[in-house]
N, C-alpha and C positions, 0 to 999 in steps of 0.2 A: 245519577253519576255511576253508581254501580252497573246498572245495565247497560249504558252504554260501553265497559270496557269487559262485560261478559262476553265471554261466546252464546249467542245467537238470541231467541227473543224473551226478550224481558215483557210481561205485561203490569201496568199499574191500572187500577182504575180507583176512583173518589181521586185523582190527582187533583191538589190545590191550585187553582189557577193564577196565583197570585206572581205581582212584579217580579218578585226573586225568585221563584219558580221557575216563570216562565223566563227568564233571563239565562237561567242555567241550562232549560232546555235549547235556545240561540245559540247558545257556546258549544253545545256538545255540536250541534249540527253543522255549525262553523267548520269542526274538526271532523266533519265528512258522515257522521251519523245519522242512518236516517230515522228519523221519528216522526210518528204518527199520531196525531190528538185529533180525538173525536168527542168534545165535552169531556168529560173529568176522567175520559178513560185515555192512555196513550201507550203506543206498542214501539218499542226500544228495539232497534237492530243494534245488538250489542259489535262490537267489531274487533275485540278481545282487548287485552290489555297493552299491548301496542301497535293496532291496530288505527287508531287516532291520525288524522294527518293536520301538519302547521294550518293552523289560521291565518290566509292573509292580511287579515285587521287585527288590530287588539277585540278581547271579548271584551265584553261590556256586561259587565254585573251589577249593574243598577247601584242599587241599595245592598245588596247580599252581603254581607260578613260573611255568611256560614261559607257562600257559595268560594268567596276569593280564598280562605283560610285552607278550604278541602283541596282547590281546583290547584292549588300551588301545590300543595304536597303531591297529589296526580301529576301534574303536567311537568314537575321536577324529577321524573323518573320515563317521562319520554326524549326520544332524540330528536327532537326541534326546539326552534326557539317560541316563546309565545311571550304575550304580555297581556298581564290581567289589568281592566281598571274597570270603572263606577262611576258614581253619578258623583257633586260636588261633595257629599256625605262622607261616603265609603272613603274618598280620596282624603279625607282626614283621619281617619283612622289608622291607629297606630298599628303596625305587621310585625313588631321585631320577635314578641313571643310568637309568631309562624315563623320566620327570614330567621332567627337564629337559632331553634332542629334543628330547621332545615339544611342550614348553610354547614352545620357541625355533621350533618350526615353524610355530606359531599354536593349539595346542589349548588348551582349556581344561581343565589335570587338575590333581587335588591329593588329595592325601590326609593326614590326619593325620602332621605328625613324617618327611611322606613315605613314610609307611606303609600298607598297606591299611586300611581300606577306601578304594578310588581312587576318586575321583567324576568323571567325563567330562562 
């Protein structure tokens, strides 16, 4: 996440290939980021901190908690709109301790019941 909203390249390698991993990596790219995985290594064109452009779909974060918790505090401090959601799981999980910082810091988020799917 970080790297993608640096200026210029980020290197990871032993990156974990897993569902929510790799789900978070989908999102960034969504948002115009290019990244590069080649096995457990991946090269981040960071595109600075507003840098980012609207995703035409909603992201899809799987499984990820960590990912939907972070990506709202992020993407509530860009000027587009975006909406986070997940698999049947995630969409149960409750967001208010995210959605109410957030919304007392000035963003704009909500989701059903406080639940995903989050809309920014």
């Amino acid at each position: 996440m970080l790297g993608s909203i640096a200026t210029g390249i980020t290197k990871v390698s032993g990156f974990l290939q897993g569902e929510d991993s790799l789900a978070t990596l989908n999102s960034f790219k969504e948002m115009g980021v290019q990244i590069d995985r080649q096995g457990s290594n991946v090269i981040i064109n960071g595109v600075g901190m507003h840098g980012l452009k609207e995703p035409t779909k909603p992201l899809n974060l799987g499984n990820s908690g960590t990912s939907i918790r972070l990506m709202s505090g992020l993407l509530s401090a860009q000027n587009f709109d975006s909406e986070l959601c997940g698999d049947e799981s995630l969409s149960k999980r409750p967001m208010a301790r995210v959605i109410e910082p957030l919304s007392r810091m000035g963003a704009d988020i909500s989701g059903p019941d406080s639940k995903p799917p989050l809309i920014n």
